[in-house]
N, C-alpha and C positions, 0 to 999 in steps of 0.2 A: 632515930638519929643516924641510924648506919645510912640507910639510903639518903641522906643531904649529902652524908661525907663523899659516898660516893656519885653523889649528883655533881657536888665540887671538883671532884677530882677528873670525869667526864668532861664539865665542860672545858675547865680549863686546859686539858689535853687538846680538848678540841679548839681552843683561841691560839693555843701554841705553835699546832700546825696551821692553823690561816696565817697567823702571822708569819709564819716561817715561810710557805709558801708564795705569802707576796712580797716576801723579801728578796726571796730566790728568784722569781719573776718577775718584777716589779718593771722591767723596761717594757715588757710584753701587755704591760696594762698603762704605760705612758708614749709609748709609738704606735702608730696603725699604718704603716706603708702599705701601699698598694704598688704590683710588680707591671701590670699591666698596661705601661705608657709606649702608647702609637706617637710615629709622626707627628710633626703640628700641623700637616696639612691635613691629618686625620681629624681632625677638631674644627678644620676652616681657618689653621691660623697660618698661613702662608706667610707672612711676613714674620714668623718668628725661624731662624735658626740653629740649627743643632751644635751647637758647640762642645766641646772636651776641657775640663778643668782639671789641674792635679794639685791635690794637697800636697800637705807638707809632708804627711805619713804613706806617701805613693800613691794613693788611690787614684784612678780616673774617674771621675767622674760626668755623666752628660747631663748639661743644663741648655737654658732657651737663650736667645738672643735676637730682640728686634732694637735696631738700629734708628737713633735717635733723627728727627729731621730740623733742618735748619728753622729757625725762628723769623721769620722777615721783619719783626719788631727788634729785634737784637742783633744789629748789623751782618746778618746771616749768620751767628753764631746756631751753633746747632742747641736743642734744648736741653737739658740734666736728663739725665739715667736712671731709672728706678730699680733698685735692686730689691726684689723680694724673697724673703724669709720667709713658708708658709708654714700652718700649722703642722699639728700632729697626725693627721689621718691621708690618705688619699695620695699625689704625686703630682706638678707642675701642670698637667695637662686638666685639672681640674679648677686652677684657679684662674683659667683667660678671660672668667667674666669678672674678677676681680684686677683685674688690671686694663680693661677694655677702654677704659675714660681715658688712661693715661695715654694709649697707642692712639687714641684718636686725637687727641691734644699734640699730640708729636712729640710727646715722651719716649727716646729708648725705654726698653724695660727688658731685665736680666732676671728672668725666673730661675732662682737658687736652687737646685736637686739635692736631697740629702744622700749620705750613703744608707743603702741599704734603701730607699726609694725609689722608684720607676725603672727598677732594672739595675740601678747603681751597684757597685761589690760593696761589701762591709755591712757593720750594725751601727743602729745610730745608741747616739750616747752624747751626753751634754759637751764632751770635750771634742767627740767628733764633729758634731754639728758645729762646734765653733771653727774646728779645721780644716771644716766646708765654707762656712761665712766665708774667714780669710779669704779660700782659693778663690774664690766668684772677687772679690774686693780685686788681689792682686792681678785677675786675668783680666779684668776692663781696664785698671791701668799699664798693665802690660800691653794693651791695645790704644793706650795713648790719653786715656779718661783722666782727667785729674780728679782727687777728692770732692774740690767742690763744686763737681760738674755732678754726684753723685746723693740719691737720695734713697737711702733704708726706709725697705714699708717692712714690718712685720705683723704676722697675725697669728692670733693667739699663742701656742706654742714657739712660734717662731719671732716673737716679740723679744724673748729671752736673749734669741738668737742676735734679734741687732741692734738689741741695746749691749749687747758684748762689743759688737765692732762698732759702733759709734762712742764706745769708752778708745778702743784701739786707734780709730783712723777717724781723723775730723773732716765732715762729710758736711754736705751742705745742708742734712735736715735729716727728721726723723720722723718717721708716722707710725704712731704704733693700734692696732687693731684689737680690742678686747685684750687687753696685757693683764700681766698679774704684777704682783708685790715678789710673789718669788713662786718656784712650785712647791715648794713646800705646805706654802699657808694655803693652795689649791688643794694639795693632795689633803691635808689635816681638814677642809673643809668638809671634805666628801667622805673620807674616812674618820669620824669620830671618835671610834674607839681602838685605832691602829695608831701605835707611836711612830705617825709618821716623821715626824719632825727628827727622831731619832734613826733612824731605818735608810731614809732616800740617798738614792746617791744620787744623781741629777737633777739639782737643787735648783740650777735658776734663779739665780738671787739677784734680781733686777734692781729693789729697790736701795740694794746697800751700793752699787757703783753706777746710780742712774745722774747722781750728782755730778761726776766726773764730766758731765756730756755737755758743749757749749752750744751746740748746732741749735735750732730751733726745734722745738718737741708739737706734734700735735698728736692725741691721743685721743680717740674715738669709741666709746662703749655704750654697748645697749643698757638700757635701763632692766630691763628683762632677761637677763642671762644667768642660766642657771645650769652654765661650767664652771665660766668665769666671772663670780658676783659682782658690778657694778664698785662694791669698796676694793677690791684688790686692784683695778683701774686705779681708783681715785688714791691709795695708800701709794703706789709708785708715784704719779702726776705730786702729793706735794713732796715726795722726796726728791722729785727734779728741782733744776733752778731757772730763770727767766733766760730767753725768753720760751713760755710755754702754752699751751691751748687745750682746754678740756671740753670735747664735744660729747655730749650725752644724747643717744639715738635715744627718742621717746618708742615704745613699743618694742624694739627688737632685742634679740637673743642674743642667743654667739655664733650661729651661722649666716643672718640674713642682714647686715650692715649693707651691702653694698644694692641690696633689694630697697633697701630706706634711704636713698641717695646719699650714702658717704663718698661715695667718689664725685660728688660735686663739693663738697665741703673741702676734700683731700685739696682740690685742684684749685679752689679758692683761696688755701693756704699757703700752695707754693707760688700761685702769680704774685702774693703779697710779698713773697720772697723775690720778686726780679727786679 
């Protein structure tokens, strides 16, 4: 009997410190920034721009900027703006194949830098990352952009990110890429026997103010994802409200959407919007 007692007593020591320690580190297992972002002519993307954004908590920050071209069907009006929110891992210069439909179509497109990404100063953190959304939102209309000249793409991690600023600032649309319900029911997914749901602090709670949001929703998920499962999509999608679109990639994951032609479906859904 003595050795269970002290088998009890062992393990649980031992679940005390796991838990403790991804309590204590818990942002270092939900960010993967990467520091190493070149030029964008380093990547071949010549038509993007280096721009300077500041938050509201000082930060500088450097994100991309290619300029949108006139429409010759829309009495030379120039086309909407794509503001992208990317995931959790990697840095702006990783996602040009993910935005390449749009720059071909004559989309501007605004690749969002988090802090503490591609060289940026700071750590990210759920309230940072919002007060990096802001600054990209505020600094194209500070360049003369209006709202509804403006369309949020987010992906996975960064899903969170604009369905916050499309509760904030009424935008012409929203596309969201493998999103969740919240990160809580992600992280409880993966962690089964860690009270996540008690523990996180960068919660992500998409699906409790995705009602707030009027603009048009289109929301994009692989059937096969196994970050972000397929129902944590669908659990935000009916907490939205009309009008809304649920496309389900047959085959793919959580990194290869845009390998399974989502950016034809994306751009399918904004011309329906002109």
């Amino acid at each position: 009997m003595h050795w269970v007692v002290k088998f009890l007593v062992v393990t649980s020591l031992c679940y005390l410190g796991l838990v403790t320690a991804m309590f204590l580190f818990q942002r270092r297992l939900q960010y993967f920034p990467s520091q190493d972002l070149a030029p964008p002519a380093a990547y071949g993307a010549e038509m993007f721009k280096v721009v300077e954004i500041t938050t509201n908590d000082g930060l500088r920050l450097t994100a991309w900027h290619a300029e949108a071209k006139k429409d010759a069907g829309q009495a030379g009006r120039k086309r909407p703006t794509i503001v992208l929110y990317h995931g959790n891992a990697g840095h702006i210069g990783h996602r040009l194949g993910n935005v390449a439909h749009f720059v071909a179509a004559g989309y501007g497109v605004f690749l969002t830098e988090y802090r503490g990404f591609g060289g940026n100063p700071g750590s990210p953190s759920e309230a940072g990352l919002f007060a990096d959304g802001r600054a990209a939102i505020k600094h194209l209309q500070g360049r003369g952009l209006a709202l509804k000249d403006l369309v949020l793409v987010g992906e996975s991690l960064g899903t969170g990110v604009a369905t916050r600023m499309a509760v904030e600032f009424p935008v012409r649309a929203l596309l969201l890429e493998s999103p969740f319900s919240s990160a809580v029911d992600v992280g409880q997914a993966n962690y089964l026997f860690i009270p996540v749901r008690l523990l996180l602090w960068d919660r992500f709670e998409s699906a409790a103010i995705i009602a707030k949001i009027k603009a048009p929703l289109l929301i994009t998920h692989g059937d096969r994802d196994p970050v972000v499962p397929l129902r944590f999509g669908r659990r935000l999608f009916d907490a939205a409200v009309d009008p809304k679109t649920f496309h389900v990639v047959r085959g793919a994951g959580h990194g290869d959407l845009h390998r399974r032609g989502v950016g034809a479906v994306q751009l399918e859904f904004l011309r329906a919007l002109e």
